[in-house]
C-alpha positions in Angstrom: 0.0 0.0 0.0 2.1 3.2 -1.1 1.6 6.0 1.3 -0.6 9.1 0.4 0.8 12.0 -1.0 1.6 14.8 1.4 -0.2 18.0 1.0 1.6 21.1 0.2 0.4 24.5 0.2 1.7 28.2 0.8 -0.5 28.4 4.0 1.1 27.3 6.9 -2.4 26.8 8.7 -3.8 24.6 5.7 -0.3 22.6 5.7 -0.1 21.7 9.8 -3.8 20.5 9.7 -3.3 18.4 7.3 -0.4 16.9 9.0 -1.8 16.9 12.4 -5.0 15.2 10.3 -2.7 12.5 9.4 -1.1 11.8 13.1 -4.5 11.4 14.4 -5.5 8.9 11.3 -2.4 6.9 12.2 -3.0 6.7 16.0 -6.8 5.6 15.4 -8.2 2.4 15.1 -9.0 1.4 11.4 -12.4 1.2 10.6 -11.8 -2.9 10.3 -10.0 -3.3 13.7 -12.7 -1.3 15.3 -15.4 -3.6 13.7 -13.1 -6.4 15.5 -13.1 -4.7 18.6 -17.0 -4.6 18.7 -17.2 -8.4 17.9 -14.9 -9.3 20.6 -16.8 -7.1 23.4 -20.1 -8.4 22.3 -18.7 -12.2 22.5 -17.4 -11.8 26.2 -20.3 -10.3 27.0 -22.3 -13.2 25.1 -19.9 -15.4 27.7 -20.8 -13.6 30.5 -24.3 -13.6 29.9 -24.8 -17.5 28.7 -26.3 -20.5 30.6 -24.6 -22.0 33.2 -22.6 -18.4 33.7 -22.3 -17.1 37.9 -22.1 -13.7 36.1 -25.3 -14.0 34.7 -27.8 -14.0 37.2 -26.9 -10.3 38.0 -27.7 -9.5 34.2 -24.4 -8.1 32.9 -24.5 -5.5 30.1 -21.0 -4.5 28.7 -20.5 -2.0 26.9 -17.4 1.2 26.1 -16.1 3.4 28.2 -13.6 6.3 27.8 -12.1 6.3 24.4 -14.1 3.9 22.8 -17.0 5.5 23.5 -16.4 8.7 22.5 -14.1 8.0 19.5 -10.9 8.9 20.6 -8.8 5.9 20.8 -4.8 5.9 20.6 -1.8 3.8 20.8 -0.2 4.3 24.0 3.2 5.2 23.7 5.7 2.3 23.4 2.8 0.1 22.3 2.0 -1.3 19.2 -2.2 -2.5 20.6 -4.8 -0.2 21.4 -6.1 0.5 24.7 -10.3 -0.2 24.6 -12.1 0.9 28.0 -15.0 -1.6 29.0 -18.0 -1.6 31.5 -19.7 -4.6 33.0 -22.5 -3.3 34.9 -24.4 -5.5 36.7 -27.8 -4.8 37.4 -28.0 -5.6 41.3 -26.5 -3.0 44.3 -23.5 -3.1 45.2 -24.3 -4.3 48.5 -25.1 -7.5 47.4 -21.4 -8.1 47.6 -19.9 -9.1 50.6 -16.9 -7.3 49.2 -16.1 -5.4 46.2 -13.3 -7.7 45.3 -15.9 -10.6 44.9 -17.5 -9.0 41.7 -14.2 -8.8 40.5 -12.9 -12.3 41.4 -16.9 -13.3 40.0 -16.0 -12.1 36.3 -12.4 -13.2 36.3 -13.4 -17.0 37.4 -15.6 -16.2 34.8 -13.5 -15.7 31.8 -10.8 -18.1 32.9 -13.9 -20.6 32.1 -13.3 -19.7 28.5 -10.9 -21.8 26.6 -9.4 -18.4 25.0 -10.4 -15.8 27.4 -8.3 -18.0 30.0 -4.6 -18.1 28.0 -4.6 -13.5 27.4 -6.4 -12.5 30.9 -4.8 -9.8 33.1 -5.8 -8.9 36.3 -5.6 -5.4 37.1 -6.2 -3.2 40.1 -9.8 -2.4 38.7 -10.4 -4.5 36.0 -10.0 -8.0 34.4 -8.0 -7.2 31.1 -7.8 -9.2 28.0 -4.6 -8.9 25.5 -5.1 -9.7 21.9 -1.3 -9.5 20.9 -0.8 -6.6 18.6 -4.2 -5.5 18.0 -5.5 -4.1 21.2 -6.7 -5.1 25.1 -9.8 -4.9 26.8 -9.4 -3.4 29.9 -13.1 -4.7 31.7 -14.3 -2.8 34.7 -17.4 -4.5 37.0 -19.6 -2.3 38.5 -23.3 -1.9 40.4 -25.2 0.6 39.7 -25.6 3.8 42.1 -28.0 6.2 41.7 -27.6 8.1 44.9 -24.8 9.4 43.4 -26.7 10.7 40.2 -27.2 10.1 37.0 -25.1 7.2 35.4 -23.0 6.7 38.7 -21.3 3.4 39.4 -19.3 1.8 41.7 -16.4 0.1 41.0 -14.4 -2.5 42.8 -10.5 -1.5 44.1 -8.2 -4.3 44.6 -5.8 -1.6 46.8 -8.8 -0.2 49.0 -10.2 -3.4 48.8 -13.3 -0.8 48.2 -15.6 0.6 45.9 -14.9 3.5 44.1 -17.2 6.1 42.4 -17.4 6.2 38.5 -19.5 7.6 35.8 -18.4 6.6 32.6 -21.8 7.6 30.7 -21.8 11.1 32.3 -18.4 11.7 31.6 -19.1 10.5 27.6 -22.2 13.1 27.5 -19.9 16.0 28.9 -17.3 15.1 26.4 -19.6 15.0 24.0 -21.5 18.2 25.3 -17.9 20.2 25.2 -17.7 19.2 21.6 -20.6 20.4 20.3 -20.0 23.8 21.8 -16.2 24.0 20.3 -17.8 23.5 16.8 -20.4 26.0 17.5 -17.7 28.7 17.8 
């Protein structure tokens, strides 16, 4: 595949957003590897949610978080896989736990029942994480609803506090989201 051509003009504006166009082209996921991405979420949380699953009784729903959801992934530096932000919210309070570490251990045993799943799991301070060597990892947060806290609030296990931990991933996304709309306006 020969690279494109570079695009050369007299305006110095014109010519660094075109190359800063191009840096962020290179950094994001394809359009295919993103379709990829997608698949594989949907099929953990297919696992998660099947027969016979300990997971599934709290009625998991996965879905992105962070960069993935509000289409900004990158290649961390050094790496050559993208790094794709997960939730597993349960649908049950969090104080159906006896700790926050047993949701946590719940999805992991969970995934190590998968004949895949079980050979690229990482365990993480917050989240079971999946490698797909050079292509990307799932990092997978649990967490329980929490509406006290507002709209889209979550808990979220912590291995260190051995607590849980405010989150709102979906708030967050509709802030981003929010901001965006206004920079265009102007």
């Amino acid at each position: 595949m020969a690279a494109p051509a570079f695009f050369f003009t007299n305006d110095p504006h014109s010519q660094m957003d075109d190359l800063l166009w191009r840096i962020c082209e290179e950094l994001q996921l394809s359009p295919a590897r993103y379709q990829q991405a997608v698949e594989r979420y949907e099929a953990v949380c297919h696992w998660l949610e099947a027969n016979g699953s300990a997971v599934a009784s709290f009625r998991p729903s996965l879905y992105p978080q962070g960069s993935m959801r509000i289409g900004t992934t990158v290649k961390p530096i050094g790496h050559d896989e993208h790094d794709l932000d997960f939730v597993c919210e349960v649908k049950v309070p969090s104080t159906t736990f006896s700790s926050p570490l047993q949701l946590l251990k719940l999805m992991e045993a969970r995934l190590r029942e998968h004949k895949i799943y079980a050979s690229i799991i990482e365990v993480k301070n917050r989240c079971v994480r999946l490698n797909y060597a050079n292509e990307f990892h799932m990092d997978i947060l649990p967490a329980c609803p929490e509406s006290s806290l507002g709209y889209g609030c979550l808990v979220v296990p912590d291995r260190q506090s051995r607590w849980w931990k405010p989150s709102n991933p979906k708030g967050y996304a509709d802030w981003f989201e929010q901001r965006c709309e206004l920079a265009v306006q102007i």
